[in-house]
Every structure is written in structure tokens, then in C-alpha cells.
N, C-alpha and C positions, 0 to 999 in steps of 0.2 A: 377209589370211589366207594363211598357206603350203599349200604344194601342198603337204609333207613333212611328216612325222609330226615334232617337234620334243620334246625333253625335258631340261631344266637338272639338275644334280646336281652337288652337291658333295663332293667328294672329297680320299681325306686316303691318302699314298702316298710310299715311300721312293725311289722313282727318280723317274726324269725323269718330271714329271704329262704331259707330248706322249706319253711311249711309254706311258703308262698310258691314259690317254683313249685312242689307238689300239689298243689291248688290248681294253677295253671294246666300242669299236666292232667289232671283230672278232668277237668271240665273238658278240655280239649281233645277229650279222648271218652272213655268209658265213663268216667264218673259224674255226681252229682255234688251240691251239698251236701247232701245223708249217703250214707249207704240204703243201696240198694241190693233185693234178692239177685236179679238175675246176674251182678257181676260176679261170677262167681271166679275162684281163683285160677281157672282155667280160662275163663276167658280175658278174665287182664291179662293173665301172661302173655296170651295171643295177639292184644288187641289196646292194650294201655299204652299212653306215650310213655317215655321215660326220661328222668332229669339225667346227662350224662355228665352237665357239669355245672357248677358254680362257683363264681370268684367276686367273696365281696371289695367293691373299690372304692369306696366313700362310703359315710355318716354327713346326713344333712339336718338342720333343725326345724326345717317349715317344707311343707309338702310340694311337688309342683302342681297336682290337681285339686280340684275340688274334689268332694263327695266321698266317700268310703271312710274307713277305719282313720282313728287318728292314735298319734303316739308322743311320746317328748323327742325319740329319733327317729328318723327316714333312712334302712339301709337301701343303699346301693347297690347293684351286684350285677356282675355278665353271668349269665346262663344257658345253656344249651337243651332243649330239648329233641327228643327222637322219636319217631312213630315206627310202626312197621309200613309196608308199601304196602304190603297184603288189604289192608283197613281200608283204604279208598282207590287203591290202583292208580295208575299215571295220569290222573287225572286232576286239569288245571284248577279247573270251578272249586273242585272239591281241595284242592292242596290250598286254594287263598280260605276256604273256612274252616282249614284245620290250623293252620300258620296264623292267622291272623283275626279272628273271630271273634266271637263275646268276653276274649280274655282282658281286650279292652277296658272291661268295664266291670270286670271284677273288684269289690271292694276293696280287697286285699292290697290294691295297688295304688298309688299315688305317682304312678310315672311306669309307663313300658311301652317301647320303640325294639319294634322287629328289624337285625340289624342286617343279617346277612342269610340263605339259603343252600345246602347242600343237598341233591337231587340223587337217587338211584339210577342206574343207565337205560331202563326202562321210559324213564320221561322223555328220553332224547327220543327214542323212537315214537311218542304221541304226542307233540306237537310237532305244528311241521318247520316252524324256526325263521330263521331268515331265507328268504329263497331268492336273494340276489345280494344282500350283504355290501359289503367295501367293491369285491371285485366286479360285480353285478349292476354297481351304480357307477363306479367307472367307466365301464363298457360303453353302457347305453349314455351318458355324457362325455364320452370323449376324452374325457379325463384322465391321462394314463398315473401323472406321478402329480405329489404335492395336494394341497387341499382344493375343494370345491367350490372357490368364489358363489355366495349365492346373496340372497334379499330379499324379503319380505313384503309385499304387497302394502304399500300406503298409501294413503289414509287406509285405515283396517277394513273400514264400512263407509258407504256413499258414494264407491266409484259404481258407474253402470258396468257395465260387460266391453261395452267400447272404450268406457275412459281407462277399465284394465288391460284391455289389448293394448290402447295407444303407449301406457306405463312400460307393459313388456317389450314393445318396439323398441322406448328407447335403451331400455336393460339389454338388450339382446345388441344391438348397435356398440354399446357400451363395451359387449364382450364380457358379461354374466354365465357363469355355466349353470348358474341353477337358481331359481325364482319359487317360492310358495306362495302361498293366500295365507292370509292371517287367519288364524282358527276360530275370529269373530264371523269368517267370511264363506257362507256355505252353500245354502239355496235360499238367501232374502228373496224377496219380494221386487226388489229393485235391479238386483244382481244375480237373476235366476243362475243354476249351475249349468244348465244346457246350453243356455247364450254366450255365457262368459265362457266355456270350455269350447265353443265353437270359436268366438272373435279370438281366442288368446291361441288356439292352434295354427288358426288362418295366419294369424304373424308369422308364431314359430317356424309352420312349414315355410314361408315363404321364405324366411330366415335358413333356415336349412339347406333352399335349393340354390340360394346364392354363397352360403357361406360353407356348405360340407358338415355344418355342425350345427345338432338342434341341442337349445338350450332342454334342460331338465326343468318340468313345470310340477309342483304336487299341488295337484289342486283338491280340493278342502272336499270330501264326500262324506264328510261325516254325517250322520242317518239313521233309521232305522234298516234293517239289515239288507231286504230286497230293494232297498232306494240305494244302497253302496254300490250294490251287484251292478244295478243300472248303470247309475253312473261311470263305474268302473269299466265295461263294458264300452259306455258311449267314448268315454277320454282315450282306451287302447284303438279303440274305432277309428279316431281323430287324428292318430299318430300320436299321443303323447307315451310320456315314460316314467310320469307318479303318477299316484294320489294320497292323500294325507289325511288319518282320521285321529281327531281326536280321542285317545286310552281312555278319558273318565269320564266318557261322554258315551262312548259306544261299549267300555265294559271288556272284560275279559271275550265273553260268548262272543258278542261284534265283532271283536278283533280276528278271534280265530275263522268265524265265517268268512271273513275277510280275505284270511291270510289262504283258506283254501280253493277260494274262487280266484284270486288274482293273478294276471300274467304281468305284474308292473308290483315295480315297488314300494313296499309302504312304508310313506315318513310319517312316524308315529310322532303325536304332539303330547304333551304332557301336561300341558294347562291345569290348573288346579292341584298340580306338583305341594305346590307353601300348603294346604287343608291337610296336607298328608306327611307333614313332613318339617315345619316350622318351629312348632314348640318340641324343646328338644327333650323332652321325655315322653314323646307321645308321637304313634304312625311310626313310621316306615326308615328305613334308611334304603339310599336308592339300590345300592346294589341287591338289595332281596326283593324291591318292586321290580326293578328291571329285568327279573330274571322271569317272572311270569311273562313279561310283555315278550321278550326276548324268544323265548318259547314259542307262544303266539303266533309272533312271524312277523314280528319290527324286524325292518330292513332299516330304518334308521331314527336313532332316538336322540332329544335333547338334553343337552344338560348342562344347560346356561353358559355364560360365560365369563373369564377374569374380568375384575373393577365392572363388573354389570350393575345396571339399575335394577334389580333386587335387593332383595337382603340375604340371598346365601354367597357364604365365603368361599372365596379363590382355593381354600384346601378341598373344599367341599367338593366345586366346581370338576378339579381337576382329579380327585376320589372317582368320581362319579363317570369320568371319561375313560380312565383306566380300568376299572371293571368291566364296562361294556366289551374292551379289548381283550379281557382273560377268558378263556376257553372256558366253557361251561362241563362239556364233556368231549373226552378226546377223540372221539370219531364225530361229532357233531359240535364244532366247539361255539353254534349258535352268535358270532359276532356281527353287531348291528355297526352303521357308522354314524360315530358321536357327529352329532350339530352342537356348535358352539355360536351362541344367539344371546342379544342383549346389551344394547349398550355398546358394542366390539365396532372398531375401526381400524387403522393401520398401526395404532399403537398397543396393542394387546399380543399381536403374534408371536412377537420376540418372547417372552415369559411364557406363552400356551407351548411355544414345542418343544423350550428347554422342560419346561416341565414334563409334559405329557410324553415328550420320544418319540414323535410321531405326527405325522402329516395325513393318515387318513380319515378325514375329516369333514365336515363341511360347515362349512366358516361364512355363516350369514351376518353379513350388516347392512342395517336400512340407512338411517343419517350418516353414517359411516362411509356409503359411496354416494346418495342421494344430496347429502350437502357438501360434499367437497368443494372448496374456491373455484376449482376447476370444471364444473361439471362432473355427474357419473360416470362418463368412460373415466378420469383421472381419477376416480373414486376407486372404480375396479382395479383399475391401475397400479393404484398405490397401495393394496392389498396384494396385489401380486409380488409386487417388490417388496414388502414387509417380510411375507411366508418366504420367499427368495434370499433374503437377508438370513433369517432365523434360521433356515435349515442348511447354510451355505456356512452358520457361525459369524456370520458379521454383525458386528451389533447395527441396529437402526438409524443408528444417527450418523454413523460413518459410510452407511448405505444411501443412506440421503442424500450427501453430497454428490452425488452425482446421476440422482434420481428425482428430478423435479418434483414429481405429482406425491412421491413420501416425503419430500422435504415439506411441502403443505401441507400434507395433510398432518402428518407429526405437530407441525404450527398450528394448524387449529384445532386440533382435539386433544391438543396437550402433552402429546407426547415428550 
């Protein structure tokens, strides 16, 4: 593990990428445009980032940004740079404006996306991380092996508080292990969070005391910080066992007050993911977002899913899943459990676990159990048998046959 904050970005630049990468470093640390008196060479030595590496990998002829310096060429180039820990300490706020700050928008650049994050061992000890993780949402759902059947709350907005209790009655009937609210869906006006986390418990528990197992509910508290506390509070009150706050809504600070108040855990949403992440010379690559969040104390995070209604690709998808799963640091290896949401029905799972290697997970679809031929319980159904298939090695189609509710559903969603 390095002693020094480290962070990979690739960059797209009309001059020499050494005196751009050195620019970067500057700004990002000690220096300005000009020289100034007070750095003096005892203090950058202390307190300057450093380039430790670069490798140019393309020449392009047209920029991919507006505004800044222009050239006849656009190099390309991975680059590393490094801080000391000393300069801001383990601290989160301060590591997203040093990592990823006004370098932005330096003119030197025509393209830079922060790709990946290496942490001092220090960091492990000041955030507090995940605090129920994979094995933690298992427990509290019941869930011992294979993924977490879950769904998402539709229509997103205009159900009252009752017409989403009556939704979760029949999900719960259906044999759902895990339900959210759509992250359009918080404290409306129509759909207060107090009402609807009352009616949606009153099911749950009642669900619970006939069946041995209460479904996993994360209901949407996303807020201002003393309105999370609240709610958080009222929902463990209630018996439940999430809540869910939206990352770009509530902010690094949100999250961690969050993460140090909660006894339930938190399914972090990502919404607003593509502004961060879309044009691909510019924002974030997940794996060095996800590590601040991760930090934090995301107990479980999104990251779309195969042939999703998005526009990010199935490499990307399953990039993004496998990270979450790599240790961050070996006494605190900080892993959240990937949501795989979008678009996903009983034909995607064959492909996600050959891929991924792994079933822990939770594997939300709305149309995917809500419009099955057969009604949602043959929705859940057929998910169950899909994941059962894929991690058994059977292909789907030969599972089908003697699995009704996958045999439909594979027919109508194309599998």
C-alpha cells in the first residue's frame, strides 16, 4: 500500500503532456500560474504533488472539449500523480478537491477523466466504510446464498403512501426479498416519508409474522442531514432494515453523517452517474468515484446493468461491479454490494455471473417481474430460476424447459 495519496487520469492536451501533467500537479497542490515567493523549495519538497508516471497512448486531430489552448495535435497520455498524506490528512472532503478539483478546467486540457484511486492505510481508519456490507444485508434479508431478488417502486411518483403499501403487499406475496423507492420518491407532498414508511411497514411486519421473513425495504430519505437522522430513526423505529440516499444529492458530508448515525443500511443511489461520467474524456471513471462513496459507508451501490436502457456498455457495467468487490485495504477491504438495475429481467443473468464470478448481489427488476405473462410472483419466479440456472452452469434455455415461469419470461423479453 503507498504511503501517498495516488490517482491515474487520462488526459487529452495540445502541448507537451510532461508540461501538462506538471500543470496539473501544480495547481493541485502548491502552485499557481506564476511563481510565487512563499513556495519555496522546502516547501514543495514537503508539500507538492508529484507526476510519477506517464504514458502517451494516442495522437488525435480535433479536441474533445471546448475552450482552452488549441493545437494541430491532441496528445493523449495516462498519468499518475501523488501527494503526500501529510498536506490534507485522511480526509474525504479534502481528498475529492485535491483528486479532482479545478484541474477540470485548466486550459491546458482538452480532455481529463479521473480513472482510478490508491489510498494510504490511514484512510481506512477515518471513514467508517461499509457497516453491514454483503454479509450484513444477507442477515437482515434472509438471504443466505445466491443474489437478492429485488424492484423498484412503480410508477416512480403518484402512488400515495397506501397505493405503495398495497404495491408492496403484492411484491411481498410474490416472494421479493428486497423492494426500494425510486430516488424520484422522497418526502412529496402527496407521498409524505412518514405515511408511506408507516403503511409500507404495517405490510412488511404483518408479512413477516406470517411468513418468518421480512422483506428488505430502502426507503428514499434522502434530505437535508437532521431530516435523514429523522427518518432514519423513524424507519429502524418501524422495524425496517434500509434506507437509501441519494450520493449527488446529499454529497460526500450527507453521506458520512449518514453513515455515522445509522443502524440499517445504506443503499446508496447514483442517479446523476452519465453528468459525471458520460463524455469520455471528461469526470470520473467509477472505480475512483466509488471509492470515496465506499469510504463513506455505501453498504450498497449501483451499477447498472447488462443490455440496460442506458447508454453505458455491458464492459463498463461489469468493470464497475468487479471493483466494488476488490479490497480497498486489507484489514478494511470496505466492499459494498453491487445493484444490478435497468432494464434486467430473467434474461441477463446467464451473462452477469459468467461474467462477474459471483452472486453477491442484488439484482433489481421492475417490468422484468411486474409484467410477466404470469403475474409477479412468476416474475420473481423466473429470476430465481435464471440466477439458479447461471450459477448451477446450465444454460437458460435448457433450464426452461422444465421451468415454466423462465420459459415465459425468456419468450417475452427476448431472451
Amino acid at each position: 500500500m503507498t504511503d501517498r495519496i495516488e490517482a491515474d487520469y487520462l488526459i487529452e492536451t495540445p502541448v507537451d503532456p510532461s508540461a501538462a501533467a506538471e500543470a496539473m500537479a501544480g495547481e493541485q497542490s502548491s502552485g499557481t500560474f506564476v511563481k510565487v515567493p512563499g513556495e519555496t523549495p522546502d516547501l514543495h519538497d514537503r508539500a507538492a504533488a508529484r507526476v510519477e508516471s506517464l504514458e502517451v497512448v494516442e495522437d488525435v486531430a480535433t479536441p474533445s472539449l471546448p475552450g482552452g489552448l488549441t493545437g494541430g495535435t491532441y496528445h493523449r497520455a495516462r498519468v499518475t500523480l501523488s501527494w503526500p498524506v501529510e498536506t490534507i490528512g485522511p480526509d474525504l472532503l479534502a481528498l475529492m478537491a485535491t483528486v479532482a478539483g479545478n484541474l477540470f478546467e485548466l486550459r491546458q486540457f482538452s480532455g481529463l477523466r479521473l480513472l482510478d484511486l490508491r489510498l494510504p492505510d490511514s484512510f481506512a481508519a477515518a471513514g467508517p466504510g461499509p457497516q453491514f456490507g454483503i454479509p450484513g444485508t444477507r442477515k437482515l434479508a434472509g438471504v443466505d446464498t445466491g443474489p437478492l431478488i429485488g424492484t423498484i417502486v412503480k410508477p416512480s411518483v403518484g402512488l400515495t403512501p397506501e397505493d405503495t403499501a398495497a404495491l408492496t403487499d403484492t411484491l411481498a406475496r410474490a416472494g421479493i426479498d428486497f423492494i426500494k423507492d425510486d430516488e424520484l420518491q422522497a418526502n412529496g407532498p402527496a407521498c409524505p416519508f412518514e405515511d408511506r414508511a408507516r403503511a409500507v411497514m404495517r405490510v412488511l411486519n404483518d408479512h413477516a409474522q406470517r411468513t418468518g421473513k421480512k422483506v428488505m425495504y430502502a426507503f428514499n430519505l434522502t434530505g437535508e442531514v437532521d431530516d435523514m437522522r429523522r427518518r432514519h430513526d423513524l424507519v429502524r423505529y418501524l422495524g425496517g432494515t434500509c434506507v437509501m440516499a441519494s450520493l449527488n444529492s446529499v454529497g460526500l458530508a450527507g453521506l458520512l453523517a449518514l453513515a455515522r448515525h445509522t443502524e440499517l443500511p445504506i443503499h446508496a443511489h447514483r442517479n446523476g452517474w452519465g453528468y459525471l461520467s458520460r463524455a469520455p474524456m471528461l469526470g470520473w471513471d467509477y472505480p475512483a468515484w466509488s471509492k470515496l462513496w465506499r469510504l463513506a459507508g455505501a453498504d450498497h451501490m449501483h451499477v447498472n446493468g447488462l443490455k440496460n436502457k442506458f447508454s453505458e456498455p455491458d464492459d463498463s457495467v461489469i468493470a464497475s461491479a468487479k471493483s466494488l468487490l476488490t479490497p480497498m485495504f486489507s484489514g478494511k477491504p470496505c466492499i459494498p454490494m453491487p445493484v444490478f438495475s435497468s432494464g434486467q429481467s430473467a434474461v441477463q443473468p446467464e451473462e452477469t455471473y459468467s461474467r462477474l464470478g459471483s452472486a453477491d448481489c442484488i439484482y433489481a427488476a421492475g417490468g422484468g417481474i411486474m409484467a410477466h405473462p404470469d403475474g409477479p410472483a412468476a416474475g420473481v419466479t423466473s429470476l430465481r430460476e435464471a440466477w439458479e440456472a447461471a450459477i448451477g452452469g446450465i444454460p437458460a434455455r435448457d433450464h426452461a424447459r422444465t421451468h415454466p415461469a423462465l420459459a415465459r419470461a425468456l419468450k417475452a423479453y427476448g431472451g
